[in-house]
Backbone and ligand atoms as CSV (ligand in chain L), in Angstrom:
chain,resi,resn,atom,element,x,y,z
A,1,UNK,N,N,57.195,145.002,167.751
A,1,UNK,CA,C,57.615,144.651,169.108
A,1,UNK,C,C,57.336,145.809,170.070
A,2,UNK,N,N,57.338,145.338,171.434
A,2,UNK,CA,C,57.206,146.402,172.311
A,2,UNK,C,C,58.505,147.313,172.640
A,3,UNK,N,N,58.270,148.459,172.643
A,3,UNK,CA,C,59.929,149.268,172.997
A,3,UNK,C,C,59.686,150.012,173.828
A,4,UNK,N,N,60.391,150.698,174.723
A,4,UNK,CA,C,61.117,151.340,175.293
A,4,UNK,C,C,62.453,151.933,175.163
A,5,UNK,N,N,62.437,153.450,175.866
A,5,UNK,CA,C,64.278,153.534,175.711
A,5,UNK,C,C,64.286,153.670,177.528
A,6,UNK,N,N,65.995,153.419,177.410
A,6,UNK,CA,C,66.095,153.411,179.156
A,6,UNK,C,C,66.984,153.538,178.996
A,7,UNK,N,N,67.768,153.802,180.675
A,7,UNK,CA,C,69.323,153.471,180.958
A,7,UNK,C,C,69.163,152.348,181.895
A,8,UNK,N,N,70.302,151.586,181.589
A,8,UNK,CA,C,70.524,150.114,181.774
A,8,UNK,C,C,72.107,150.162,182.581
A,9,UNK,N,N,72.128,149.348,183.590
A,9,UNK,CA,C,73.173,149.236,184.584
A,9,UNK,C,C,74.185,148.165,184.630
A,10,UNK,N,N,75.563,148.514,185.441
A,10,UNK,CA,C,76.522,147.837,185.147
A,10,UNK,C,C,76.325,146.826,185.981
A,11,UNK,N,N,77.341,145.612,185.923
A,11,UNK,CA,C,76.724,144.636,187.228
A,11,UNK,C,C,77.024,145.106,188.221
A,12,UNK,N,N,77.609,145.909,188.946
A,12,UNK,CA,C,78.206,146.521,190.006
A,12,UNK,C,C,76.919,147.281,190.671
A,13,UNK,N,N,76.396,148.007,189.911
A,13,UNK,CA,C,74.599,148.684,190.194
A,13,UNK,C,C,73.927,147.598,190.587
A,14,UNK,N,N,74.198,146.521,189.445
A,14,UNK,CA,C,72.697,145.960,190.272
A,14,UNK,C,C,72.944,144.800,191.057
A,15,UNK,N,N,74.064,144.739,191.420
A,15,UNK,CA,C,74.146,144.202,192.687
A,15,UNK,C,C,73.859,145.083,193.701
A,16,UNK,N,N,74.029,145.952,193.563
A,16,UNK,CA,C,73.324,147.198,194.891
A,16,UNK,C,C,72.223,146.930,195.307
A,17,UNK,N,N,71.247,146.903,193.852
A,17,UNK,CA,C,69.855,147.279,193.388
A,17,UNK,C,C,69.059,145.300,193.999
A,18,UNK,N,N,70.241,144.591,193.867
A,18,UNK,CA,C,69.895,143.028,194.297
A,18,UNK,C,C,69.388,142.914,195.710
A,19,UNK,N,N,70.570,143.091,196.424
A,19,UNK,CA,C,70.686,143.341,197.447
A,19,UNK,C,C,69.561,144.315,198.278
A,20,UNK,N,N,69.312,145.033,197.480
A,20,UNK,CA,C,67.996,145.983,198.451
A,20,UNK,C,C,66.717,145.130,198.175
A,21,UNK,N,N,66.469,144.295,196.776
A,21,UNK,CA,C,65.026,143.122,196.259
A,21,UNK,C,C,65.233,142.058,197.557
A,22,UNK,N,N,66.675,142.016,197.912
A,22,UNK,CA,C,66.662,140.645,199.011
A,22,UNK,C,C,66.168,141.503,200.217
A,23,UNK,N,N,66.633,142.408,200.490
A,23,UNK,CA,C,66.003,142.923,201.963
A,23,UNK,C,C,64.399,143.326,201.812
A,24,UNK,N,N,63.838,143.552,200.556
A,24,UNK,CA,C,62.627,143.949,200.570
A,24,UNK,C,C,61.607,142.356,200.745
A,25,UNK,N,N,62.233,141.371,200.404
A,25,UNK,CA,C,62.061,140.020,200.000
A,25,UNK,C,C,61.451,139.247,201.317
A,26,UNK,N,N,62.174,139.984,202.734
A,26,UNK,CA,C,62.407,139.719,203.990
A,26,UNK,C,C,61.599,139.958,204.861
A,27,UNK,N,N,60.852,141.331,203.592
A,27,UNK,CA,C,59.883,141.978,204.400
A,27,UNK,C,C,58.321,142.181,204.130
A,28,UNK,N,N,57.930,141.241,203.019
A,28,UNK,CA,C,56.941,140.976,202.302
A,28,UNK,C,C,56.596,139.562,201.857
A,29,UNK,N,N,55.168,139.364,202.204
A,29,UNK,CA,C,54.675,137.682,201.824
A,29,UNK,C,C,54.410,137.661,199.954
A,30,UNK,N,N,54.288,138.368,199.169
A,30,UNK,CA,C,53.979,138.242,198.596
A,30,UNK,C,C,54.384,139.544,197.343
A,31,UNK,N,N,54.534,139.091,196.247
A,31,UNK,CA,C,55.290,140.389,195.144
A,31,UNK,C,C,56.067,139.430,193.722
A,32,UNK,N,N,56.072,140.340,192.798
A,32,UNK,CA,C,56.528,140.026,191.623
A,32,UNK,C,C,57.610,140.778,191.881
A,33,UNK,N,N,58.924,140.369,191.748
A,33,UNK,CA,C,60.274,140.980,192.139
A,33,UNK,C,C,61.417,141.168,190.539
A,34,UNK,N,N,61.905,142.632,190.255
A,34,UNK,CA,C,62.200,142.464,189.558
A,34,UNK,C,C,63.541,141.517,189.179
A,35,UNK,N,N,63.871,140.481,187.971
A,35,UNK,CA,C,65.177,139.958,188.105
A,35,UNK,C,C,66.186,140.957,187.574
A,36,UNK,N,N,67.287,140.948,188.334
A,36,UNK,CA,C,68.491,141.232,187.879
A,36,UNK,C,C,68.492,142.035,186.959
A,37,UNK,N,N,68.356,141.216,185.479
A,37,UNK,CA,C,68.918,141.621,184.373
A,37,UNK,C,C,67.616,142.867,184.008
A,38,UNK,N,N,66.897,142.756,184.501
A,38,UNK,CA,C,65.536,144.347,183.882
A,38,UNK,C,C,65.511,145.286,184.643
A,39,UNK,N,N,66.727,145.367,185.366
A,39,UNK,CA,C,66.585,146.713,186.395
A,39,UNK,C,C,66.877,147.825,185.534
A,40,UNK,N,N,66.250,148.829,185.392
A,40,UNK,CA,C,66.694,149.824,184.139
A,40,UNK,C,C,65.856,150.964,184.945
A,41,UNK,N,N,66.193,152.074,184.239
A,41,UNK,CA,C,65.123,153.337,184.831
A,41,UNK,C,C,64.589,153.513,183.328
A,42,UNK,N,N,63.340,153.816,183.239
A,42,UNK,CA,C,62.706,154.034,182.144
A,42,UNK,C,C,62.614,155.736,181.446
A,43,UNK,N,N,63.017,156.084,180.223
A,43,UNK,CA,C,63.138,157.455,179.961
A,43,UNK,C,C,61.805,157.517,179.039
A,44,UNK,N,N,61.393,156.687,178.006
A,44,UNK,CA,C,60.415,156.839,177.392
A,44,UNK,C,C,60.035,155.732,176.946
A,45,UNK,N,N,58.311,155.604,177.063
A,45,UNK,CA,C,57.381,153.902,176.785
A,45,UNK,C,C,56.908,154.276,175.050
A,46,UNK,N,N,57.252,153.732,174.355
A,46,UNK,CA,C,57.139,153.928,172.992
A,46,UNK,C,C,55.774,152.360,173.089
A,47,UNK,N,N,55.947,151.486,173.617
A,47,UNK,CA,C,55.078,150.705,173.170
A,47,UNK,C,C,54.986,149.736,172.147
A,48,UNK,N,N,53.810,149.349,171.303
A,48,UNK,CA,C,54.166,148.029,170.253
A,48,UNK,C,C,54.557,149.394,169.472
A,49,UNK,N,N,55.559,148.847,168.021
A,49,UNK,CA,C,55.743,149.112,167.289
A,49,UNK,C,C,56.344,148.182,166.223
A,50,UNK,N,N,56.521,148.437,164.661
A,50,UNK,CA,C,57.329,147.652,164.124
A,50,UNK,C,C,58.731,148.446,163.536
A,51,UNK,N,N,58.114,150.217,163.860
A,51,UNK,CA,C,58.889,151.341,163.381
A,51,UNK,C,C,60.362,151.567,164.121
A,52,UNK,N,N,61.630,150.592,163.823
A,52,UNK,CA,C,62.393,150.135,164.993
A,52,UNK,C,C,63.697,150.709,164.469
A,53,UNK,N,N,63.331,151.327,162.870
A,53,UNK,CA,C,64.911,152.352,162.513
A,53,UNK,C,C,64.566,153.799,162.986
A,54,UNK,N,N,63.095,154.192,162.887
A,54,UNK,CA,C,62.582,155.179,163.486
A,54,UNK,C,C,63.416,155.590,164.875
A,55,UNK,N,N,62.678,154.711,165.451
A,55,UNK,CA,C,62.946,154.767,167.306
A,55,UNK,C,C,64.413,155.102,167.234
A,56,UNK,N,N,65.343,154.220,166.599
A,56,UNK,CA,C,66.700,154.348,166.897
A,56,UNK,C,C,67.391,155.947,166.421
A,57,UNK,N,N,66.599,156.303,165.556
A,57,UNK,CA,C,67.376,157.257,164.978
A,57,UNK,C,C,66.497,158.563,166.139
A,58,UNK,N,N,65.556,158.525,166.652
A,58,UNK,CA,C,65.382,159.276,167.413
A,58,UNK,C,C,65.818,159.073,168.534
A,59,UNK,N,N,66.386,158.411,169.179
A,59,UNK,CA,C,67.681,158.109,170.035
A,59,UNK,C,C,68.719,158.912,169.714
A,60,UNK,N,N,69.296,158.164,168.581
A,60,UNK,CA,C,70.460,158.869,168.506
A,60,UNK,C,C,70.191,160.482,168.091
A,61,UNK,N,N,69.176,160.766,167.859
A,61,UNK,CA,C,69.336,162.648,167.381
A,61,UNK,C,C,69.550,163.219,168.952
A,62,UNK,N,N,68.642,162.666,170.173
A,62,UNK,CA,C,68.086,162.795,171.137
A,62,UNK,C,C,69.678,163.231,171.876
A,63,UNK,N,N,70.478,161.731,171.813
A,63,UNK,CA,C,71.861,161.553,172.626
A,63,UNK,C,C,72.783,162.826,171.586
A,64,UNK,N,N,72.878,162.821,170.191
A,64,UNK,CA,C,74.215,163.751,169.897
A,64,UNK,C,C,73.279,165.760,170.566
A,65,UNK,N,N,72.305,165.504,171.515
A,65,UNK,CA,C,72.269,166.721,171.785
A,65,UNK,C,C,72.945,166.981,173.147
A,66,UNK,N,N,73.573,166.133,173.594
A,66,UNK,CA,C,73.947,165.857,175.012
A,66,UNK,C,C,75.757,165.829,174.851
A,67,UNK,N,N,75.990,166.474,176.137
A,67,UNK,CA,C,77.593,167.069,176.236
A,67,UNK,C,C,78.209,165.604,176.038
A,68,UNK,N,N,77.574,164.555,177.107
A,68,UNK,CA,C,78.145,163.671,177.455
A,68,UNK,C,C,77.941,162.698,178.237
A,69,UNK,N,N,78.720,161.492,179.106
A,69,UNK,CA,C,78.045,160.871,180.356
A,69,UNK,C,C,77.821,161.664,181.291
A,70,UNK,N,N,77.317,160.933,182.521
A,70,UNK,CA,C,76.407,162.025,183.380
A,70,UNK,C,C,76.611,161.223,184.350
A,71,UNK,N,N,76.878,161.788,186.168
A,71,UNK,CA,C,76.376,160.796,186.888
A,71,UNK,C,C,74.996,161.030,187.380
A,72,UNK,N,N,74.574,160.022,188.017
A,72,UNK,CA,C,73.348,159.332,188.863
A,72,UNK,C,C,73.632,159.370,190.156
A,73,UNK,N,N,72.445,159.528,191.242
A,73,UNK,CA,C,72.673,158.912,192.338
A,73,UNK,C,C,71.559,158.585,193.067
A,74,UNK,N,N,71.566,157.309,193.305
A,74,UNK,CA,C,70.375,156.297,194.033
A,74,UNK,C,C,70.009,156.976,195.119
A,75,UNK,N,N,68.564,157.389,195.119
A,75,UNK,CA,C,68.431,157.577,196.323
A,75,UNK,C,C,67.229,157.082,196.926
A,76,UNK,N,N,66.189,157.206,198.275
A,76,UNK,CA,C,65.738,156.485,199.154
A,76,UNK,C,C,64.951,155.689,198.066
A,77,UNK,N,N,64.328,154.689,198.580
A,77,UNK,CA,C,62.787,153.987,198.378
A,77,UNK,C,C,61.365,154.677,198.384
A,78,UNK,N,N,60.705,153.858,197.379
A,78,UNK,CA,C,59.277,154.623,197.703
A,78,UNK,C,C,58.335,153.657,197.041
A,79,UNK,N,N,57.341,153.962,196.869
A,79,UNK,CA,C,56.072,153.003,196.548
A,79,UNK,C,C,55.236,153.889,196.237
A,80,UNK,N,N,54.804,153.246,194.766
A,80,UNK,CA,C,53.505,153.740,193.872
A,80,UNK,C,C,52.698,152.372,194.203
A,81,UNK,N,N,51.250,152.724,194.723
A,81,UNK,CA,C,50.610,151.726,195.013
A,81,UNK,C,C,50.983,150.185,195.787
A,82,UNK,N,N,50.970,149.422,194.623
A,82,UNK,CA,C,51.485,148.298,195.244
A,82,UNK,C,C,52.840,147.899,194.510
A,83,UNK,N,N,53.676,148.764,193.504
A,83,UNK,CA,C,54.585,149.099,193.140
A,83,UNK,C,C,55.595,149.544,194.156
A,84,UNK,N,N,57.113,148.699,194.406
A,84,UNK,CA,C,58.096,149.250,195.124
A,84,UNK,C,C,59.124,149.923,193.966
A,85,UNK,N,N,59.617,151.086,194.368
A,85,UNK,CA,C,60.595,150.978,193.501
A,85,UNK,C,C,62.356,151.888,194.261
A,86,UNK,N,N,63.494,151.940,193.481
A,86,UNK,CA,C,64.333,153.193,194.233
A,86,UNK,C,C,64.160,154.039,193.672
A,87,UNK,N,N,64.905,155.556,194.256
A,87,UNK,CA,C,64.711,156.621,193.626
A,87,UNK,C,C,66.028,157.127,193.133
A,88,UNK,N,N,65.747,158.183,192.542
A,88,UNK,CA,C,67.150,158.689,191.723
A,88,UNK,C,C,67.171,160.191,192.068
A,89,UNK,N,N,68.416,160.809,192.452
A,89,UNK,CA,C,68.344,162.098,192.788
A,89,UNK,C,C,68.324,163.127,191.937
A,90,UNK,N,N,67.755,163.906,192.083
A,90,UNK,CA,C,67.178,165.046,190.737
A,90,UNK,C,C,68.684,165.358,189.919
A,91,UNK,N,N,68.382,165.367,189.126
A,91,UNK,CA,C,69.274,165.231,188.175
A,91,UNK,C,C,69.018,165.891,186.473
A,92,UNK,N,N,69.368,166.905,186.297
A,92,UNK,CA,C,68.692,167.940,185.747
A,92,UNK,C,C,69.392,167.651,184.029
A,93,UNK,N,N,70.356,166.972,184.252
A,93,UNK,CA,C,70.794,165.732,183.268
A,93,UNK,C,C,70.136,164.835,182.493
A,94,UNK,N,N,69.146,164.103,183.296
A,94,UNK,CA,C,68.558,162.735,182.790
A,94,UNK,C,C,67.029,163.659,182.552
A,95,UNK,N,N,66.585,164.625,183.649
A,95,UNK,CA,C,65.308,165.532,183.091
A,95,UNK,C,C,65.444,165.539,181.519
A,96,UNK,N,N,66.157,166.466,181.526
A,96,UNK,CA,C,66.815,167.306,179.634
A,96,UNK,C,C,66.727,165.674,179.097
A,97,UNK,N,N,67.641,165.053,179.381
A,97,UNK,CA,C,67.900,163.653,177.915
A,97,UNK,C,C,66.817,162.866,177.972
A,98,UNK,N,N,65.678,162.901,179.071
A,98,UNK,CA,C,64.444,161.935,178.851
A,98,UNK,C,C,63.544,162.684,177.949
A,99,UNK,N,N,63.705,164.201,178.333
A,99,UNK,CA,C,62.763,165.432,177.386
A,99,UNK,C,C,62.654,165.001,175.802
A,100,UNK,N,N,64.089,165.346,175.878
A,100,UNK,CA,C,64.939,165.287,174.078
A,100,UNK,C,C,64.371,163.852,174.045
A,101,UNK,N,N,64.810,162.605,174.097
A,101,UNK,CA,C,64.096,161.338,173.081
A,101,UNK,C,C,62.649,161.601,173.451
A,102,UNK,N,N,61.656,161.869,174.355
A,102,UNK,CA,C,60.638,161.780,174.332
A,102,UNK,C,C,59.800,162.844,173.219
A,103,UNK,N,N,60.964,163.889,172.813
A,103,UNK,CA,C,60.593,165.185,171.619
A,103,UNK,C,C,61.203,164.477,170.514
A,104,UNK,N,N,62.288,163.797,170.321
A,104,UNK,CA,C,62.489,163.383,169.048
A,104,UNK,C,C,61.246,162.287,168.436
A,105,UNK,N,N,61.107,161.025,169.344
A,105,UNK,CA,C,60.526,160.002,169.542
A,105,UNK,C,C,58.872,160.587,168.448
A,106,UNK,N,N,58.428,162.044,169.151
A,106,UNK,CA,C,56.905,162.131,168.743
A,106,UNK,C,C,57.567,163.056,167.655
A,107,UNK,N,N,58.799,163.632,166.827
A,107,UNK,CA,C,59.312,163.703,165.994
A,107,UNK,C,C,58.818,162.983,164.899
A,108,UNK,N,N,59.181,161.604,165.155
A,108,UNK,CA,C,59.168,160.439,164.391
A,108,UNK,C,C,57.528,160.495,164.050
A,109,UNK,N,N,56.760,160.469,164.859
A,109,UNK,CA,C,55.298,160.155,164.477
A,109,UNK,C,C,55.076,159.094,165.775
A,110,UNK,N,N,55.786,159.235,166.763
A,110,UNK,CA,C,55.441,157.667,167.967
A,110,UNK,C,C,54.634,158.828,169.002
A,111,UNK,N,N,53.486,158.346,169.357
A,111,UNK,CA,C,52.692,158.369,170.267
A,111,UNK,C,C,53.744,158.251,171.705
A,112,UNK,N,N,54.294,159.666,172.108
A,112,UNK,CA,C,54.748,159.422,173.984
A,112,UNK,C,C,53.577,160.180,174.980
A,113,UNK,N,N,53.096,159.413,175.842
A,113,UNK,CA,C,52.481,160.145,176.601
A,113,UNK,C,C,52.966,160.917,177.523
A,114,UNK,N,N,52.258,162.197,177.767
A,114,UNK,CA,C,52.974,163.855,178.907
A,114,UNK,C,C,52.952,163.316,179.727
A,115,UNK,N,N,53.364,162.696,180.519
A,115,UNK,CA,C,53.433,162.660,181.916
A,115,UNK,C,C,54.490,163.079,182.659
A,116,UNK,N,N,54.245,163.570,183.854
A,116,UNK,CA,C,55.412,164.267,184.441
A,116,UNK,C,C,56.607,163.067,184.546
A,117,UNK,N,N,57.959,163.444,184.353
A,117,UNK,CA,C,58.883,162.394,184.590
A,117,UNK,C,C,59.618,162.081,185.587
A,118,UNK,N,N,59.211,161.017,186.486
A,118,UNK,CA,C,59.551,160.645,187.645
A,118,UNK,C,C,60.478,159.186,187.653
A,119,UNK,N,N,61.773,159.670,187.828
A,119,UNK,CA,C,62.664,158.682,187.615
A,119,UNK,C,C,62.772,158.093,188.312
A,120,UNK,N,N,62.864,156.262,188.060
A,120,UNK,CA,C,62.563,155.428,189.709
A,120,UNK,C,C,63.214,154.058,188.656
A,121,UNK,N,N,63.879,153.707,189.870
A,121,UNK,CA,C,63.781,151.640,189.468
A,121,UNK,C,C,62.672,150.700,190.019
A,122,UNK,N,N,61.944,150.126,188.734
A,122,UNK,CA,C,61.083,149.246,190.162
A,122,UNK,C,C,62.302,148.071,190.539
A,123,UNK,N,N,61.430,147.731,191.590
A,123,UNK,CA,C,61.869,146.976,192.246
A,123,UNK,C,C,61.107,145.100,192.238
A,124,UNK,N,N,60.379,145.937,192.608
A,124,UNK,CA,C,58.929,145.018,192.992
A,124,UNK,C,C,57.343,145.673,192.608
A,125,UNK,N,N,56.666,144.488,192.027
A,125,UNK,CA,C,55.278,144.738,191.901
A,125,UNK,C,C,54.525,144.168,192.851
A,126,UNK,N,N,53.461,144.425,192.586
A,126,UNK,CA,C,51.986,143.663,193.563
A,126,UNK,C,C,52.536,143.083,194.809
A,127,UNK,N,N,53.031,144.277,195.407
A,127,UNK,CA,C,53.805,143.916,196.759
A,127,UNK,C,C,52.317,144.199,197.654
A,128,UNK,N,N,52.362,143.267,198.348
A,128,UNK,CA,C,51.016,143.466,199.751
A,128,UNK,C,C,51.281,143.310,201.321
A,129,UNK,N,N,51.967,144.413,201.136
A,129,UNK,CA,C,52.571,145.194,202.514
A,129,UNK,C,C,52.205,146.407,202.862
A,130,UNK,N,N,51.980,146.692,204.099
A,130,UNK,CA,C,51.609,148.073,204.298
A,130,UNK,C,C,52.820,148.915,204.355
A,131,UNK,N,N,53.815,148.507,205.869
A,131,UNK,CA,C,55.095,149.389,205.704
A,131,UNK,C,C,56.449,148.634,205.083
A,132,UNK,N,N,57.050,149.439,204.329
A,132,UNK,CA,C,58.344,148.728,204.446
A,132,UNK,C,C,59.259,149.618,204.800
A,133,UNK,N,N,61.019,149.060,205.199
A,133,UNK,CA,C,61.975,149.729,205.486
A,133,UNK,C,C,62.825,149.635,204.404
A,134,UNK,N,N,63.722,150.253,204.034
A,134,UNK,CA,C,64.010,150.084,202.612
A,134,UNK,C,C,65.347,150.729,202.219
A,135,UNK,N,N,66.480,150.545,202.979
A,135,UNK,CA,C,67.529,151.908,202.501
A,135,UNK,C,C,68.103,151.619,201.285
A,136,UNK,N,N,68.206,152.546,200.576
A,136,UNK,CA,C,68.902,151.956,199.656
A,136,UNK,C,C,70.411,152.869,199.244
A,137,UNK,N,N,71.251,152.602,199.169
A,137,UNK,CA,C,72.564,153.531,199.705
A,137,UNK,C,C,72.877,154.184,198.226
A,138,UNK,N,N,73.247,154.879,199.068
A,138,UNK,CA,C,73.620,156.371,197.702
A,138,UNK,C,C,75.002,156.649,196.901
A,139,UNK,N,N,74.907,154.983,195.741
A,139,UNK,CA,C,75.681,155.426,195.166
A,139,UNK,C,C,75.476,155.993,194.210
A,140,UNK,N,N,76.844,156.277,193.767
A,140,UNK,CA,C,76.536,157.250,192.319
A,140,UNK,C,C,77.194,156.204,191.185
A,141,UNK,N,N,76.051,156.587,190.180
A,141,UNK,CA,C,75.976,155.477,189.152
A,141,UNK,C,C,76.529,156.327,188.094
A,142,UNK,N,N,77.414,155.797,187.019
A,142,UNK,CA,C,77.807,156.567,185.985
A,142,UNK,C,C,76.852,156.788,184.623
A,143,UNK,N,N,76.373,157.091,184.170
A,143,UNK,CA,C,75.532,157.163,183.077
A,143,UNK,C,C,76.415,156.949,181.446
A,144,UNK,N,N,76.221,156.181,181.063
A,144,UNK,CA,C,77.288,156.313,179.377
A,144,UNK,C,C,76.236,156.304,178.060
A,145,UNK,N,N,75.749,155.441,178.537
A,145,UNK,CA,C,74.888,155.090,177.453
A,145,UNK,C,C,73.354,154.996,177.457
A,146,UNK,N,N,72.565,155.115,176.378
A,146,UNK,CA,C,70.985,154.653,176.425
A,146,UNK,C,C,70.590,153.730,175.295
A,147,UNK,N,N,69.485,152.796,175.884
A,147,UNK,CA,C,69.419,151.849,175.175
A,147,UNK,C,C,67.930,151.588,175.038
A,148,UNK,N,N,67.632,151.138,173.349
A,148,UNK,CA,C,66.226,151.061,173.228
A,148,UNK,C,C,66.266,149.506,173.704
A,149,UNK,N,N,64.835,149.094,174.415
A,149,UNK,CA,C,64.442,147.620,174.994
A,149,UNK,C,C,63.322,146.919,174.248
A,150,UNK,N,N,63.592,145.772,174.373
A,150,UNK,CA,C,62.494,145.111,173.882
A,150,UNK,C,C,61.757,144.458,175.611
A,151,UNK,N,N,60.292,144.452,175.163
A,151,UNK,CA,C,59.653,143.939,176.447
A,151,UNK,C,C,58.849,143.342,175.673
A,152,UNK,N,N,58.738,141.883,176.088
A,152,UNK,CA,C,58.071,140.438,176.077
A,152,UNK,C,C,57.781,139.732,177.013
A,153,UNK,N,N,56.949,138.901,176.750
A,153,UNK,CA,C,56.494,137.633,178.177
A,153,UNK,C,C,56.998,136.474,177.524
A,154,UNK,N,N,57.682,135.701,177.868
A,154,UNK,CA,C,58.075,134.785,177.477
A,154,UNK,C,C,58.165,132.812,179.048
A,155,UNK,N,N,56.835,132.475,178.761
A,155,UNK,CA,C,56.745,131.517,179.736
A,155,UNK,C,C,56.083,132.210,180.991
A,156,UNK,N,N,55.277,133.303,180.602
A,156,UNK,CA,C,54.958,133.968,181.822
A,156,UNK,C,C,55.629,135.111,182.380
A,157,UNK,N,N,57.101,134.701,181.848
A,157,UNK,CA,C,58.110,136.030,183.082
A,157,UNK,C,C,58.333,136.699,181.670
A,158,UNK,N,N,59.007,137.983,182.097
A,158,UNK,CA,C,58.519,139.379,181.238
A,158,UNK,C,C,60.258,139.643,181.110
A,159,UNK,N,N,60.438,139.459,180.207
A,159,UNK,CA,C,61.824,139.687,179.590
A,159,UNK,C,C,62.240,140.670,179.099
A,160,UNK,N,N,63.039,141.757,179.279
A,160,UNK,CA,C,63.643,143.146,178.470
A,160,UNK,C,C,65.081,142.265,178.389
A,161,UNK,N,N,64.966,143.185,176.609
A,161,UNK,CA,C,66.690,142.222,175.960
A,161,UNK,C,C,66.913,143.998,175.054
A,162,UNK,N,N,68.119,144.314,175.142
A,162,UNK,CA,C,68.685,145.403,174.522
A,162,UNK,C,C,68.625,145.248,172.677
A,163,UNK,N,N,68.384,145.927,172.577
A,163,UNK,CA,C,68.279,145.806,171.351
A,163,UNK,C,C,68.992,146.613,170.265
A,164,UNK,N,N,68.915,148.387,170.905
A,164,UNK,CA,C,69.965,149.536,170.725
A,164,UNK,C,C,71.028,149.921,171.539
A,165,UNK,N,N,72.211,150.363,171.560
A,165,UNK,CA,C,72.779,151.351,172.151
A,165,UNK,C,C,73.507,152.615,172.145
A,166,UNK,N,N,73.045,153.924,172.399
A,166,UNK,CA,C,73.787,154.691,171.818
A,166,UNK,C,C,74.514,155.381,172.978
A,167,UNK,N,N,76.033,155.615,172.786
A,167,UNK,CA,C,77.037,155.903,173.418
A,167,UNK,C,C,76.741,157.603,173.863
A,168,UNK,N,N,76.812,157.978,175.163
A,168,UNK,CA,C,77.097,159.154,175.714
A,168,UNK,C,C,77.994,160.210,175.090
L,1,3AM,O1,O,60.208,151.705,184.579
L,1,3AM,P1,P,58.954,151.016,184.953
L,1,3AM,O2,O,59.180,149.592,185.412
L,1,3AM,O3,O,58.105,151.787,185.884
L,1,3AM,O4,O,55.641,150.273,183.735
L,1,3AM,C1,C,56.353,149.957,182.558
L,1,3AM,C2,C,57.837,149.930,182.785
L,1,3AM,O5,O,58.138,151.015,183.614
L,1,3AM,C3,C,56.208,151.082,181.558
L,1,3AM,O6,O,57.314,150.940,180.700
L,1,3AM,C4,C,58.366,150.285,181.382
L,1,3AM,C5,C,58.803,149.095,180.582
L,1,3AM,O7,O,57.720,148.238,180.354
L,1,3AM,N1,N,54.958,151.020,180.795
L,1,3AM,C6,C,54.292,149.924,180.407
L,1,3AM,N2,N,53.185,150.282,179.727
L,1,3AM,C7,C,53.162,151.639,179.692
L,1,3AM,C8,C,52.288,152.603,179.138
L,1,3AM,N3,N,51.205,152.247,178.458
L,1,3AM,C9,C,54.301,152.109,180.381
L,1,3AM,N4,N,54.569,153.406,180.529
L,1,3AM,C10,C,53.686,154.269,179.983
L,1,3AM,N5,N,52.584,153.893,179.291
């Protein structure tokens, strides 16, 4: 299956996170919008695999290196290409715990690619707009847990379903 690990939000977040897809919604003819339930920030793309006690246990080595929960805080909008997404305020927290599973993860033998880590929610894809306005208000989100994802297409629309969770 395809995996990912992420942090995943309470409904209280993503009604925030709703609410900013409806105002972006208002302001664009056209976009793949994310639903509800896949709003997540992504810490590391592991990809297909079938190696799924692996992944978990490099999770959990990843999380018992960490004090604890952590907060978050949402901050403005931005756009990669034709990608909308929010942003998250530096947070030197989620840096370190995306580091650690992305070092345990190639631990294991899983292929993570270096890329610098730029923490964002999408929002919206293949948006075809030039400007948008976009606030998105600055709350602070609690962090507890991380969770490995499964990502599928199922009927066309692209489904993430939890699969792990390991406690803060
Ligand atoms: O958090 P976002 O929505 O930006 O873009 C994909 C999504 O990220 C990303 O993994 C998340 C869950 O699918 N993704 C997909 N393929 C990827 C790849 N080959 C990838 N990230 C890195 N390398």
């Amino acid at each position: 299956m395809r995996l990912f690990a992420a942090i995943l939000f309470s409904d209280e977040v993503r009604q925030t996170l709703v609410l900013a897809i409806d105002l972006l919604k208002q302001q664009v003819r056209h976009g793949r919008f994310t639903c509800p339930e896949n709003l997540h920030v992504t810490l590391a793309f592991i990809g297909e695999t079938t190696r799924i006690t692996e992944a978990k246990e490099a999770l959990r080595t990843a999380v018992n290196l960490h004090p604890g929960s952590f907060p978050l805080r949402l901050r403005a909008s931005g756009r990669f290409n034709d990608t909308i997404w929010a942003g998250i305020a530096d947070s030197p927290e989620l840096s370190v715990l995306a580091q650690d599973i992305q070092d345990e993860l190639r631990k294991q033998g899983f292929f993570v690619e270096r890329r610098a880590f730029r923490p964002h929610i999408t929002l919206a894809r293949r948006v075809n707009c030039k400007q948008i306005q976009l606030p998105i208000p600055a709350r602070e989100i609690n962090v507890t847990f991380v969770s490995l994802v499964k990502s599928e297409y199922i009927d066309h629309h692209l489904r993430y379903t939890e699969i792990y969770r390991v406690n803060l």
